[in-house]
TIZA-416604 format. One line per 3 residues: number of its first residue (from 1); their letters; for each residue x, y, z of N, C-alpha, C. Coordinates in nm, 4 decimals, padded with zeros to 6 digits, always signed. Layout:
! residues N
NUM	a	X Y Z X Y Z X Y Z | ...
***
This chain:
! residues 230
1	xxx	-01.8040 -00.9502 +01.2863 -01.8067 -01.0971 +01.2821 -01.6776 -01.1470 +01.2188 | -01.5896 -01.2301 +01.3007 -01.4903 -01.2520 +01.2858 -01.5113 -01.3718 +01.1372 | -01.3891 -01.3829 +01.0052 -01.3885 -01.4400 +00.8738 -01.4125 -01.5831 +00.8985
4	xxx	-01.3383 -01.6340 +01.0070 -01.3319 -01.7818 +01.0325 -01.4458 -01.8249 +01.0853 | -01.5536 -01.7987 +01.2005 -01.6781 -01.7981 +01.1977 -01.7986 -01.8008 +01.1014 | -01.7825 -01.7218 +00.9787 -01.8795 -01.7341 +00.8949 -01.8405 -01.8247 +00.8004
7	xxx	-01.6837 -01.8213 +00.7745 -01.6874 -01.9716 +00.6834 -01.6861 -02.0785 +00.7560 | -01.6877 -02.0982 +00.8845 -01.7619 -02.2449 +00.9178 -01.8937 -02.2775 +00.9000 | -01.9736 -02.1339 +00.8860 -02.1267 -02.1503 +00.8662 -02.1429 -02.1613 +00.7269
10	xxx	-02.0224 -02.0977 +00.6810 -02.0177 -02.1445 +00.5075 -02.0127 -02.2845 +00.4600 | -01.9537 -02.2745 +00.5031 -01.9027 -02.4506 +00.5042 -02.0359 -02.5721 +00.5392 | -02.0988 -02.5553 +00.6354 -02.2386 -02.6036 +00.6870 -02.3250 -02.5600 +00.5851
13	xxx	-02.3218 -02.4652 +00.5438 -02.4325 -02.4291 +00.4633 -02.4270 -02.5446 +00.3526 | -02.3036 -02.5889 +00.3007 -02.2881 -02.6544 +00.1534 -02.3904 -02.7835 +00.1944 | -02.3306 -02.8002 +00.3218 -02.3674 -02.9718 +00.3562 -02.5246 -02.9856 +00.3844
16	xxx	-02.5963 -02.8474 +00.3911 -02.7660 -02.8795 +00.4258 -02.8217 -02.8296 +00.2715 | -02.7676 -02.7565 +00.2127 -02.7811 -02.6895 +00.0762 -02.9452 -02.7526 +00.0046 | -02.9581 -02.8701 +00.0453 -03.0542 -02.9782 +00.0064 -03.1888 -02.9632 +00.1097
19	xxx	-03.1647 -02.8903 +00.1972 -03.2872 -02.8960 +00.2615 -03.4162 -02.7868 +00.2434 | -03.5190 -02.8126 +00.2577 -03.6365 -02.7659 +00.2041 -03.5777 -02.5840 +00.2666 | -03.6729 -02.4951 +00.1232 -03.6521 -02.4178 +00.1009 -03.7642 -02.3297 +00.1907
22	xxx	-03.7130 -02.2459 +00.2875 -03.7808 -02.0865 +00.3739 -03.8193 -01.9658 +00.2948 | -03.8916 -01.9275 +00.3579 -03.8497 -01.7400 +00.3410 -03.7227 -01.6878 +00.4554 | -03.6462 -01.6276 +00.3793 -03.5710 -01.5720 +00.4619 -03.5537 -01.4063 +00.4109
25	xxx	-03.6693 -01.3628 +00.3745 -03.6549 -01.2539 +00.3116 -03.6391 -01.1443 +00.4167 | -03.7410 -01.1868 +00.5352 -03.7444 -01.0826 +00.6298 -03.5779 -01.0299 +00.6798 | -03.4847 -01.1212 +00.6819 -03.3631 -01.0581 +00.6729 -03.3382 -00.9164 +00.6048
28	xxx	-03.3808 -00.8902 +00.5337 -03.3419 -00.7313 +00.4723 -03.4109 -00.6702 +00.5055 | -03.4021 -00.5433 +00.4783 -03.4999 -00.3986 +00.5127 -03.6007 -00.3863 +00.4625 | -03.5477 -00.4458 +00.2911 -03.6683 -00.4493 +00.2150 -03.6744 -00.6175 +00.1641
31	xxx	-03.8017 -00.6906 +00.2341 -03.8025 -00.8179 +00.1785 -03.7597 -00.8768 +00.0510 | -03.7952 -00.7594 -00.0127 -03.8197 -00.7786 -00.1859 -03.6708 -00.7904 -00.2104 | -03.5589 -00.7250 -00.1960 -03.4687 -00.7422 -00.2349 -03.3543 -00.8739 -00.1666
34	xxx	-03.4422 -00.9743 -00.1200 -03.3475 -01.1090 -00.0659 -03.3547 -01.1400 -00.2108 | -03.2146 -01.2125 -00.2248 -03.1922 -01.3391 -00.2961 -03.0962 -01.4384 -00.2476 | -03.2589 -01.5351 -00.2234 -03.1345 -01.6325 -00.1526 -03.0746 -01.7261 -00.2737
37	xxx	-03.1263 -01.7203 -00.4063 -03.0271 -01.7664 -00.4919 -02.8549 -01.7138 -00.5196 | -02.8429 -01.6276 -00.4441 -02.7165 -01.5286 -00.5130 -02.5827 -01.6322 -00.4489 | -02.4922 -01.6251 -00.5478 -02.4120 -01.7380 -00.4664 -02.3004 -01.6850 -00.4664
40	xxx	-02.1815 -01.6877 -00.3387 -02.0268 -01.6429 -00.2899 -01.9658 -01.7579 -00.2687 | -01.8521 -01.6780 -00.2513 -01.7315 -01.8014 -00.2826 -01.6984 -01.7694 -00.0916 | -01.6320 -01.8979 -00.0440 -01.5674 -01.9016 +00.1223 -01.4749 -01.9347 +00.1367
43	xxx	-01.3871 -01.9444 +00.1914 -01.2853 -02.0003 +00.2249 -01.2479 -02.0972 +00.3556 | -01.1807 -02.2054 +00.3606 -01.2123 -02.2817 +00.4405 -01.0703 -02.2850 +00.5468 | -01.1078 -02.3334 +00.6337 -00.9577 -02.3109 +00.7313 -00.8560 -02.4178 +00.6748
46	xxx	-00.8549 -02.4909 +00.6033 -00.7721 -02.5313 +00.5256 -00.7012 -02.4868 +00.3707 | -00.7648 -02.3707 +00.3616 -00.7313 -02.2517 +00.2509 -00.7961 -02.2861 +00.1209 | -00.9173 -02.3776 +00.0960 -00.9687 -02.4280 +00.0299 -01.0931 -02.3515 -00.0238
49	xxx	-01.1047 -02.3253 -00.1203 -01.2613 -02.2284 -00.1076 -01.4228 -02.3336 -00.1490 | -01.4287 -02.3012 -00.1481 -01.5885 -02.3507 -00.1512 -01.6946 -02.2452 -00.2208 | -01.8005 -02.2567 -00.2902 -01.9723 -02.1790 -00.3166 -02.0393 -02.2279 -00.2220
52	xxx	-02.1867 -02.1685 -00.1952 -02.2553 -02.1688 -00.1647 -02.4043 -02.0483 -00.1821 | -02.4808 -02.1064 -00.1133 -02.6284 -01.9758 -00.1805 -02.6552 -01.9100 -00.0068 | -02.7475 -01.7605 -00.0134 -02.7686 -01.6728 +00.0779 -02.8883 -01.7893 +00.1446
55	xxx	-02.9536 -01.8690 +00.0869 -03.0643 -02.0004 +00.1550 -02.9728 -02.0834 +00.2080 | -02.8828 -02.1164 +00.1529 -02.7845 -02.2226 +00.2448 -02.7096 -02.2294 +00.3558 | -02.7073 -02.0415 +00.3512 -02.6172 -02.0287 +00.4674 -02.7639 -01.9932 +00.5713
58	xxx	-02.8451 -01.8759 +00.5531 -02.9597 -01.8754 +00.6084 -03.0075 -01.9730 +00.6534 | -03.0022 -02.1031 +00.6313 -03.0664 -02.2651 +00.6785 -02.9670 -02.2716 +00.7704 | -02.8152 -02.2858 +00.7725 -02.7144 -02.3131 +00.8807 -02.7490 -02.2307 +00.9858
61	xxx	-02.7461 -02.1248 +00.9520 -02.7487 -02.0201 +01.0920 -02.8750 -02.0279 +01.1747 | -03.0238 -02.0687 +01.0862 -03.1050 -02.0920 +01.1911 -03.1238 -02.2238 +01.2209 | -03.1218 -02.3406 +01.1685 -03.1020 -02.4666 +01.2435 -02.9272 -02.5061 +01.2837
64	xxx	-02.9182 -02.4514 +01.2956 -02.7708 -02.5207 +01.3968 -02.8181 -02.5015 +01.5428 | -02.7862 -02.5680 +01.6415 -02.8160 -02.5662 +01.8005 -02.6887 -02.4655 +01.8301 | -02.6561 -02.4389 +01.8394 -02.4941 -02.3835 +01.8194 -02.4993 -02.2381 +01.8033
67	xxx	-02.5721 -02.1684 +01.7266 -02.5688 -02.0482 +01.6496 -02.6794 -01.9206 +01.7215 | -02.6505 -01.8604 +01.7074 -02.6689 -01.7290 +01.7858 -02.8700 -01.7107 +01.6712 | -02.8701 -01.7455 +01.5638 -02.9728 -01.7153 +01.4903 -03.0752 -01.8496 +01.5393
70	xxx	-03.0586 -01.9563 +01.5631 -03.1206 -02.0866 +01.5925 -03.2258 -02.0444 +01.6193 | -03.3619 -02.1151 +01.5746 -03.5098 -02.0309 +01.5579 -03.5077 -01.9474 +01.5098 | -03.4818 -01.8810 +01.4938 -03.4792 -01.7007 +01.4450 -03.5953 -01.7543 +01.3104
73	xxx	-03.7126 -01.6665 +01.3218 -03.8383 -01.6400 +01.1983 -03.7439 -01.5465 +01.0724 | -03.7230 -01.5658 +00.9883 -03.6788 -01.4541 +00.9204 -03.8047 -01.4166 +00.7946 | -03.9426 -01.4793 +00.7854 -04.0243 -01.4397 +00.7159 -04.1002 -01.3460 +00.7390
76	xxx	-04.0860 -01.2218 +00.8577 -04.1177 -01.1135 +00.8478 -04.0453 -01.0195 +00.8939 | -04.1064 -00.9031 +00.8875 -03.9825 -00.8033 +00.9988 -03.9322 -00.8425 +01.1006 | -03.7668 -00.8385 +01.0872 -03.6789 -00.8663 +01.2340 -03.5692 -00.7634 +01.2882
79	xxx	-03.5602 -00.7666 +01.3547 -03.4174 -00.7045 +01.4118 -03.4934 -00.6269 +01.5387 | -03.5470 -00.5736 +01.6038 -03.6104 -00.5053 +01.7380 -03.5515 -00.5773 +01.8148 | -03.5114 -00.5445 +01.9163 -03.4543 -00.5828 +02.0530 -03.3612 -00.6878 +02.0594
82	xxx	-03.2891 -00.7122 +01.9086 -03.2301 -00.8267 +01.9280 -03.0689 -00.8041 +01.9321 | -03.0054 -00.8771 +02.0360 -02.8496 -00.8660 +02.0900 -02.7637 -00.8221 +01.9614 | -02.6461 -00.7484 +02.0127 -02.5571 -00.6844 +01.9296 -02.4748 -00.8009 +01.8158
85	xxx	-02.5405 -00.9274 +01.9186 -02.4038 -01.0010 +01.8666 -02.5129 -01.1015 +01.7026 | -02.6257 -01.0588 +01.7466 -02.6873 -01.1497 +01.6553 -02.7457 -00.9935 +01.5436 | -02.7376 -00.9146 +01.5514 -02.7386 -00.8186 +01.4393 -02.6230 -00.8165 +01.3586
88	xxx	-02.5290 -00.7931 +01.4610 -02.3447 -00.8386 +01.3636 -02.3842 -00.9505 +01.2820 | -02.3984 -01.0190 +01.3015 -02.4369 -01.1746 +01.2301 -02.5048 -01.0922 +01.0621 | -02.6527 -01.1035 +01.1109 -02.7260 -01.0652 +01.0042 -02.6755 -00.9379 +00.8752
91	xxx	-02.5790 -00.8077 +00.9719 -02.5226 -00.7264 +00.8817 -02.3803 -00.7600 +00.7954 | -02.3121 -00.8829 +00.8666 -02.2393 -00.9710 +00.8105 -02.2888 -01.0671 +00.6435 | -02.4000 -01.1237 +00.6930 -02.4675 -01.2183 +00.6295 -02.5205 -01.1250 +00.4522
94	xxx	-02.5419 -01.0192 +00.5220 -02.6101 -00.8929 +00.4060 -02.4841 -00.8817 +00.3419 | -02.3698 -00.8671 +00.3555 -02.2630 -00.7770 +00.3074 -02.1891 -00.8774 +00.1949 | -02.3134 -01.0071 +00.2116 -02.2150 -01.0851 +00.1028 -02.2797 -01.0961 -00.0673
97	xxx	-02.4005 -01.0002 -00.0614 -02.4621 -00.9535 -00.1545 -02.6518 -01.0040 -00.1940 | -02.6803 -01.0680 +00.0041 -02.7975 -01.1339 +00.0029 -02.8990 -01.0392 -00.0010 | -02.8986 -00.9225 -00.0013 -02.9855 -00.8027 -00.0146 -02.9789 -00.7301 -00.1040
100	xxx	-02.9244 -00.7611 -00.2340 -02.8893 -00.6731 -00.3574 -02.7901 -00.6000 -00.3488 | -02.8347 -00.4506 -00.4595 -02.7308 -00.4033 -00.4890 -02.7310 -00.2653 -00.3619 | -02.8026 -00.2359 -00.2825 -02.8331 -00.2260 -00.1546 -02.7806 -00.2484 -00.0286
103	xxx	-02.7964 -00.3437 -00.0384 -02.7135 -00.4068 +00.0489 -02.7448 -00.3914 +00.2423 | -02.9082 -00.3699 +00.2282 -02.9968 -00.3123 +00.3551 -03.0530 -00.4328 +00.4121 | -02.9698 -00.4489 +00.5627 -03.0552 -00.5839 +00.6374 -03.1372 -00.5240 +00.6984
106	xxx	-03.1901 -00.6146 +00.7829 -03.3332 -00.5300 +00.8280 -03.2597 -00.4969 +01.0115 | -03.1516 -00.4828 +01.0110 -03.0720 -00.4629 +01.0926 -03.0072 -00.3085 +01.0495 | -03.0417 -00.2455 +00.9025 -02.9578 -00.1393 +00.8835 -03.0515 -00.0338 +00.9541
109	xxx	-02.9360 +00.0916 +00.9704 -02.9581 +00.2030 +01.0477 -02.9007 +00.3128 +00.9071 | -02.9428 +00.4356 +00.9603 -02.9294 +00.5279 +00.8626 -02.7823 +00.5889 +00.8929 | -02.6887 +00.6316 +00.8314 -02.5461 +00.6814 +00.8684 -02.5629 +00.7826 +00.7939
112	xxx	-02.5782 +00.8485 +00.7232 -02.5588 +00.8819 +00.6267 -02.4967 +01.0470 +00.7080 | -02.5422 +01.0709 +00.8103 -02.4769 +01.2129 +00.8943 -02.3358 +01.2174 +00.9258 | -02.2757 +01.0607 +00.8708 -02.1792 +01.0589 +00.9074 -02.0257 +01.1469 +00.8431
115	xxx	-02.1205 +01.1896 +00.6891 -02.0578 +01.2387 +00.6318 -02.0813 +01.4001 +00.6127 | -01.9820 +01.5364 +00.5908 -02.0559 +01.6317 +00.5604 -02.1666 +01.6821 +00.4947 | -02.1886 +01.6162 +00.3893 -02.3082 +01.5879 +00.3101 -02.3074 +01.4747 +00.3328
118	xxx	-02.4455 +01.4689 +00.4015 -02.5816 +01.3526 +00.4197 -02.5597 +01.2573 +00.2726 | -02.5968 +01.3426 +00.1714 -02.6439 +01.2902 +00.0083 -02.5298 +01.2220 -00.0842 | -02.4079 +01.2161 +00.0365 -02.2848 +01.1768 -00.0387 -02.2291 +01.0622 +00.0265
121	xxx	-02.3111 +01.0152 +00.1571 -02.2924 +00.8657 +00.1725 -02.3169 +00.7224 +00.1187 | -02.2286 +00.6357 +00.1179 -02.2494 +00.5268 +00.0543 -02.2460 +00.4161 +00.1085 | -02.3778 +00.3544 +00.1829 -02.3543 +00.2857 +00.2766 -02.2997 +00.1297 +00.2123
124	xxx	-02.3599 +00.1125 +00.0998 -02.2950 -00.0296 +00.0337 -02.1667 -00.0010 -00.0136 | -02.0725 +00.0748 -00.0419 -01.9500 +00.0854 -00.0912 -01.8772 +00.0142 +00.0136 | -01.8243 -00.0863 -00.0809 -01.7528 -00.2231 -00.0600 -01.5700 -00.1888 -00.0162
127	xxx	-01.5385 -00.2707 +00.0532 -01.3840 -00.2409 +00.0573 -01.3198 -00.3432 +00.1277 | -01.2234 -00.4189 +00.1283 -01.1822 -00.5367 +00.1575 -01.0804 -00.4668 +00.2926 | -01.0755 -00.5919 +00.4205 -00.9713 -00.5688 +00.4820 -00.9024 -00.7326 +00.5725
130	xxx	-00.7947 -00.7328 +00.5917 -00.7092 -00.8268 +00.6838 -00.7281 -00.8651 +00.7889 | -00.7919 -00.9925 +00.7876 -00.8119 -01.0441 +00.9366 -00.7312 -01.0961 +01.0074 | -00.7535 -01.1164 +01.1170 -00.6130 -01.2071 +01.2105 -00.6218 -01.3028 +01.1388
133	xxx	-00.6193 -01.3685 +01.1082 -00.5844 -01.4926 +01.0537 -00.5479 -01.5037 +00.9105 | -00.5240 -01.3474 +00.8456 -00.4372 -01.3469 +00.7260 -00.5716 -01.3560 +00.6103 | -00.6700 -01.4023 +00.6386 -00.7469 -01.3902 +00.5203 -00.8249 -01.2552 +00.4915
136	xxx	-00.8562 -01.1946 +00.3298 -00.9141 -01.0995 +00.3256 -01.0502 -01.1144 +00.3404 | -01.1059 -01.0221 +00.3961 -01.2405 -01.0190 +00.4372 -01.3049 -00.9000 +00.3625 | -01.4461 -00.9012 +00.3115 -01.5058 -00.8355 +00.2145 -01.6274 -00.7505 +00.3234
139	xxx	-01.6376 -00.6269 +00.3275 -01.6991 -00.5719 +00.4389 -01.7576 -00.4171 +00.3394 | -01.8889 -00.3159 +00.4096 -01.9246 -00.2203 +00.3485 -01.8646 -00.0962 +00.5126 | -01.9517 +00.0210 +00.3638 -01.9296 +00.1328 +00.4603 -02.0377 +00.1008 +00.6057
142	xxx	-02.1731 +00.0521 +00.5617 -02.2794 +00.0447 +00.6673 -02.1703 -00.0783 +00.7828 | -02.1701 -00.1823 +00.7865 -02.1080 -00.2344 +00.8400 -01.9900 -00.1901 +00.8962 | -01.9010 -00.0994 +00.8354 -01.7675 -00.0598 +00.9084 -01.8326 +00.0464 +01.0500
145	xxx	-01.9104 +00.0948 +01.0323 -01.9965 +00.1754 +01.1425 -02.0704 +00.0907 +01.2126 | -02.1207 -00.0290 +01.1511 -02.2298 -00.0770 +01.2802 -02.1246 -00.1513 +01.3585 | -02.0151 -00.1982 +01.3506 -01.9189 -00.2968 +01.4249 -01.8362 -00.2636 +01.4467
148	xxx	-01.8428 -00.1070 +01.4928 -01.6670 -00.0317 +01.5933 -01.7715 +00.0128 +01.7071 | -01.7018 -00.0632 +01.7733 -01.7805 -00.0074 +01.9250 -01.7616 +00.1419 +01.9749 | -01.6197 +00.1781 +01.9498 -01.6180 +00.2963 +01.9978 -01.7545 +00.4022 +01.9100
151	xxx	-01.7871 +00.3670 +01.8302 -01.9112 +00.4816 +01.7988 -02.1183 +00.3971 +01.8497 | -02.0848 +00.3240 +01.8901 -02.2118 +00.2466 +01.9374 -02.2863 +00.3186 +02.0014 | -02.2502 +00.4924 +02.0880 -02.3111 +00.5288 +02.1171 -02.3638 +00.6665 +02.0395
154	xxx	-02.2812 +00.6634 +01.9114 -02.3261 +00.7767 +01.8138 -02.4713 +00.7280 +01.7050 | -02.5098 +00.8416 +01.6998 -02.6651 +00.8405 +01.6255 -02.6091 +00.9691 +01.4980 | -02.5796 +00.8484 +01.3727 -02.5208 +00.9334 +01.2331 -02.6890 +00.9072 +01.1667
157	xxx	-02.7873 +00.9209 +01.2242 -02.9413 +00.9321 +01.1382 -02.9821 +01.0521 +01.1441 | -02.9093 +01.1538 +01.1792 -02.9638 +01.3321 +01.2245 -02.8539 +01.3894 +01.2112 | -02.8620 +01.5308 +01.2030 -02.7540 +01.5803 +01.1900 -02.6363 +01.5997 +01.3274
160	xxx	-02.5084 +01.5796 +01.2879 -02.3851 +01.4830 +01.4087 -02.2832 +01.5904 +01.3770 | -02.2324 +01.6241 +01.4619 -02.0807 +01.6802 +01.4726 -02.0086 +01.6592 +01.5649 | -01.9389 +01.6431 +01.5272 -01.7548 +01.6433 +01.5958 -01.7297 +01.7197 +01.7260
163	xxx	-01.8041 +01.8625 +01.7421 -01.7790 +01.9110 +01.8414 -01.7871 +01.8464 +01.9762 | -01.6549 +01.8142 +02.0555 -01.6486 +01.7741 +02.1627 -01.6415 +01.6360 +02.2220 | -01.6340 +01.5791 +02.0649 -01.6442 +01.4309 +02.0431 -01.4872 +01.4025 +02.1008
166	xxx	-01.4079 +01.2990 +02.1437 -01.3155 +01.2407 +02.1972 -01.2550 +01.2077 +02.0969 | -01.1053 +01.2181 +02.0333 -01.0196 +01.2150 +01.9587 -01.0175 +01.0356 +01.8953 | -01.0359 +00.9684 +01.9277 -01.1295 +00.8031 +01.9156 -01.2313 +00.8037 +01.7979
169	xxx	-01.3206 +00.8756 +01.8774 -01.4297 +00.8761 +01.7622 -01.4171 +00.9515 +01.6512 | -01.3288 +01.0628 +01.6431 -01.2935 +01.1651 +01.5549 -01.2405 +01.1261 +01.4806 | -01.1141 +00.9987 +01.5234 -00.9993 +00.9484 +01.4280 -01.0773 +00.8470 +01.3340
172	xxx	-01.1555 +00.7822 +01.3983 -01.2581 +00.6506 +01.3165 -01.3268 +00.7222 +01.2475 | -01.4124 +00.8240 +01.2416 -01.4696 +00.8358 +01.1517 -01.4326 +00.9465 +01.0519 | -01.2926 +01.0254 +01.0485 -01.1940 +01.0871 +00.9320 -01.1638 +00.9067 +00.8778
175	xxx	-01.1444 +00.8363 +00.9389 -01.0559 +00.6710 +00.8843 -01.1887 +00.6374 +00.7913 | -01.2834 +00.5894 +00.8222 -01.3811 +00.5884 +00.7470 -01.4689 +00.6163 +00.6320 | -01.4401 +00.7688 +00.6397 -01.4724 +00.8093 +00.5021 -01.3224 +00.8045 +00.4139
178	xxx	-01.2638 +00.7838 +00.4735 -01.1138 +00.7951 +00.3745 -01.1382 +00.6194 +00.2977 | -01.2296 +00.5521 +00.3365 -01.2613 +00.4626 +00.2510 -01.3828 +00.4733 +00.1505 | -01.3618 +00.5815 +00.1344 -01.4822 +00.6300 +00.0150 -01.5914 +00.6002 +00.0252
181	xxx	-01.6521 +00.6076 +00.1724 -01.8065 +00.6369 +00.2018 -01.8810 +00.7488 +00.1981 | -01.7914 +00.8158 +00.1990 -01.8452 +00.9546 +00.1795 -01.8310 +01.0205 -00.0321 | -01.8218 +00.9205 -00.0579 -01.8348 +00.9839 -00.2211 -01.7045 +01.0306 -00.2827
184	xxx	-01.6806 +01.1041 -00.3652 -01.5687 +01.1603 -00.4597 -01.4962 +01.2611 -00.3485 | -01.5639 +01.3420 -00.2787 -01.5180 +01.4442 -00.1505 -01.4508 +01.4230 -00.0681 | -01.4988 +01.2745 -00.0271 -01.4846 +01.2046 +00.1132 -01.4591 +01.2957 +00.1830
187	xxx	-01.5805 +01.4014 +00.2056 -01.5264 +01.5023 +00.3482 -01.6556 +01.3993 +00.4595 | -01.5748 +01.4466 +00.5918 -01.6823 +01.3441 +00.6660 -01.7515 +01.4766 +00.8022 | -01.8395 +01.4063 +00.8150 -01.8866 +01.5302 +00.9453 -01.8001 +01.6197 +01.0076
190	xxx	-01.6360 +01.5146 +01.0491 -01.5419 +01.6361 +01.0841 -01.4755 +01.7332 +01.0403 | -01.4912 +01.7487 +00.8735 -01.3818 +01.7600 +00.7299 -01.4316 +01.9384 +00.7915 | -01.2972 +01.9800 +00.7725 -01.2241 +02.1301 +00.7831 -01.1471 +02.1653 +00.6974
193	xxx	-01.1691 +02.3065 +00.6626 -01.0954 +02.3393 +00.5473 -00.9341 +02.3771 +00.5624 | -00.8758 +02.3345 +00.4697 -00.7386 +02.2901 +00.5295 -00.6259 +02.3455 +00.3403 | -00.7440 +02.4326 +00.2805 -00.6999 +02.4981 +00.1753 -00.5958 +02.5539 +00.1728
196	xxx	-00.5745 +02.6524 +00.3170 -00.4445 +02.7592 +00.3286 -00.3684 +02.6487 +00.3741 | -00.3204 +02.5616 +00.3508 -00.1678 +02.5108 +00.3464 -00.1074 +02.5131 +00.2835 | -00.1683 +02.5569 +00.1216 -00.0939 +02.5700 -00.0074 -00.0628 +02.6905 -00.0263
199	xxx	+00.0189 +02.7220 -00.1038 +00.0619 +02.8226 -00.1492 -00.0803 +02.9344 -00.1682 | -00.1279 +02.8601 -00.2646 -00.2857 +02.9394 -00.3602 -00.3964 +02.7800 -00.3297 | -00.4560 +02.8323 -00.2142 -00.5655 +02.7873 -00.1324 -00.6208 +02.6843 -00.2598
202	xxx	-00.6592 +02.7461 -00.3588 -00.7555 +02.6764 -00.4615 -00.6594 +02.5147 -00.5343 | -00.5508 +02.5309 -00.5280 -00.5064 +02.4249 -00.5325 -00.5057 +02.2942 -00.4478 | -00.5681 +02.3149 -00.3524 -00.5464 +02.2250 -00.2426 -00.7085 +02.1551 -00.2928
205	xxx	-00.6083 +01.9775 -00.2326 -00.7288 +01.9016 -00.2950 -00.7193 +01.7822 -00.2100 | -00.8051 +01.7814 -00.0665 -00.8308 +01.7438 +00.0275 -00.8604 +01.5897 +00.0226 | -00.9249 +01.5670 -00.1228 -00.9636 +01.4124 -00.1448 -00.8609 +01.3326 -00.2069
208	xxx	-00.7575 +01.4111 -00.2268 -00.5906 +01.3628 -00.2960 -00.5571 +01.1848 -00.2456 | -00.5807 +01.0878 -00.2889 -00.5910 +00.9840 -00.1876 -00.4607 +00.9248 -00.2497 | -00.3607 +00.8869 -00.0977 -00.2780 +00.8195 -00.0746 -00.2649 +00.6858 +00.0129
211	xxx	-00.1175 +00.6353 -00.0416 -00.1103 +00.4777 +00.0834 -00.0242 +00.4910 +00.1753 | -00.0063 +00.4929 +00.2420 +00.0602 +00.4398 +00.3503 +00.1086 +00.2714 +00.4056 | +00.2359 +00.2718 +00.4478 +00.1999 +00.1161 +00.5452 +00.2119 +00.0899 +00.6857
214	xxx	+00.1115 +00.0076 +00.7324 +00.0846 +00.0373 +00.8853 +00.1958 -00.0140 +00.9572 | +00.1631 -00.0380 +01.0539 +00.2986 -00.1154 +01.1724 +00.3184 -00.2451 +01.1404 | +00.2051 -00.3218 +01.1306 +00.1908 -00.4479 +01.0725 +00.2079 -00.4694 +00.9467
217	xxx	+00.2485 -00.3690 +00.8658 +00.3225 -00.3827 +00.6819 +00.1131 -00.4175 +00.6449 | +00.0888 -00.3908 +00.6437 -00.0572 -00.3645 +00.5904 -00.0625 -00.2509 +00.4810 | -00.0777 -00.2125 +00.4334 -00.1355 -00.0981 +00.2716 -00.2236 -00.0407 +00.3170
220	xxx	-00.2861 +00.1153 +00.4000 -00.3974 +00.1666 +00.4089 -00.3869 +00.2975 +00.3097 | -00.5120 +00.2650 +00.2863 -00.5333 +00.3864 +00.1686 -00.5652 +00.5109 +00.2802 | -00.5523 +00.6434 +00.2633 -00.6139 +00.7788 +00.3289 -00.6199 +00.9270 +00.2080
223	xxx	-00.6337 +01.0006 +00.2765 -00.6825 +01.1210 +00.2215 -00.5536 +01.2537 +00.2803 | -00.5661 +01.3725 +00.1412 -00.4989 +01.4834 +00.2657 -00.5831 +01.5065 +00.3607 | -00.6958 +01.5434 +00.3550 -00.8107 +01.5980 +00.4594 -00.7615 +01.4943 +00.5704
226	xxx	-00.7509 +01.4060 +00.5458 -00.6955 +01.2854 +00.7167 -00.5592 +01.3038 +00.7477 | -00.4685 +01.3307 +00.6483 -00.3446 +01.3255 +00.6877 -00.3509 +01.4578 +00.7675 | -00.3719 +01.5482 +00.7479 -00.3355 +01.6831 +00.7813 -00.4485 +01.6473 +00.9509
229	xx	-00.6003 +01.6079 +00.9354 -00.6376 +01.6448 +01.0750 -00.5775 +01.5188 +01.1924 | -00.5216 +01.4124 +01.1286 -00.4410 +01.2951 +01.2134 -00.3224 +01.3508 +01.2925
***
């Protein structure tokens, strides 16, 4: 979900802020953990920021005529059969801290295969990145997987490997855990041991994390384990 889109719904949200109060709990995985009191800061296309609450924006997105959520029940379980483009929405909407410290819409899926160890994924680990339009955008590990198409047809809820996978999907998801979804290791489903490059194997330290700058003068953080299988 593109930055400028949700702060227009940000923005709407301020101006209904006053209108009678929903459940919108069914948005998360686990009801219990909505708060639609929790309040973020937006930014406005005039570079202006603004507050607002997870109820205020939740009220914009389902009464606007306009909006992909319009009707949408959010007082019980949701997300079954509903379009790619209105789950983006909702895993957007989660990532701004309306589901706790969690951070589980009722749109989340399990990733956690995505990494060599299952037990070392972190699907709420937070990490900021650059939108076209120059503003930073605040996004998780669960989200960086549910919104790259090239893996839309991978299932990281079972155990997943690399074998035979297309150099695409291989590169996204070494890129991925090199944003520390995968824990202190960040080895990811594809991670190979890459010890004998050193002199004395045991020195080699795969999670060594470095920056780089992209084509576009951007700052990406990575790993040796990525540099070496890139």
């Amino acid at each position: 979900m593109r930055a400028s889109t949700l702060a227009n719904a940000c923005a709407f949200a301020v101006i209904i802020a006053g209108a009678n109060a929903q459940d919108f709990s069914g948005v998360c995985l686990d009801p219990s953990d909505y708060d639609g009191s929790k309040e973020y800061t937006y930014e406005n296309d005039d570079g202006t920021t603004g507050t607002s609450t997870c109820d205020a924006l939740m009220t914009s997105w389902t009464t606007s005529s306009e909006s992909p959520l319009a009707g949408e029940d959010f007082s019980q379980g949701w997300c079954e059969g509903k379009s790619s483009e209105v789950a983006d929405i909702v895993q957007g909407i989660t990532s701004l801290g309306c589901c706790g410290v969690n951070g589980k819409s009722a749109c989340w899926k399990d990733h956690s295969h995505i990494c060599h160890d299952p037990a070392d994924y972190d699907g709420s680990k937070q990490w900021t990145y650059e939108d076209d339009d120059g503003t930073t955008v605040p996004s998780t590990c669960d989200a960086a997987i549910a919104y790259n198409l090239a893996l839309k047809d991978e299932d990281f809820s079972q155990a997943w490997s690399c074998e035979g996978k297309s150099s695409t999907v291989t590169d996204i998801v070494q890129g991925i855990t090199s944003l520390g979804c995968c824990g202190v290791n960040g080895k990811s489903a594809c991670w190979k041991d890459h010890s004998h490059i050193c002199h004395d194997p045991a020195d080699y330290d795969g999670s060594k994390q470095w920056t780089y700058e992209d084509d576009d003068g951007t700052t990406v953080p990575s790993t040796c384990d990525a540099a070496i299988a890139y």
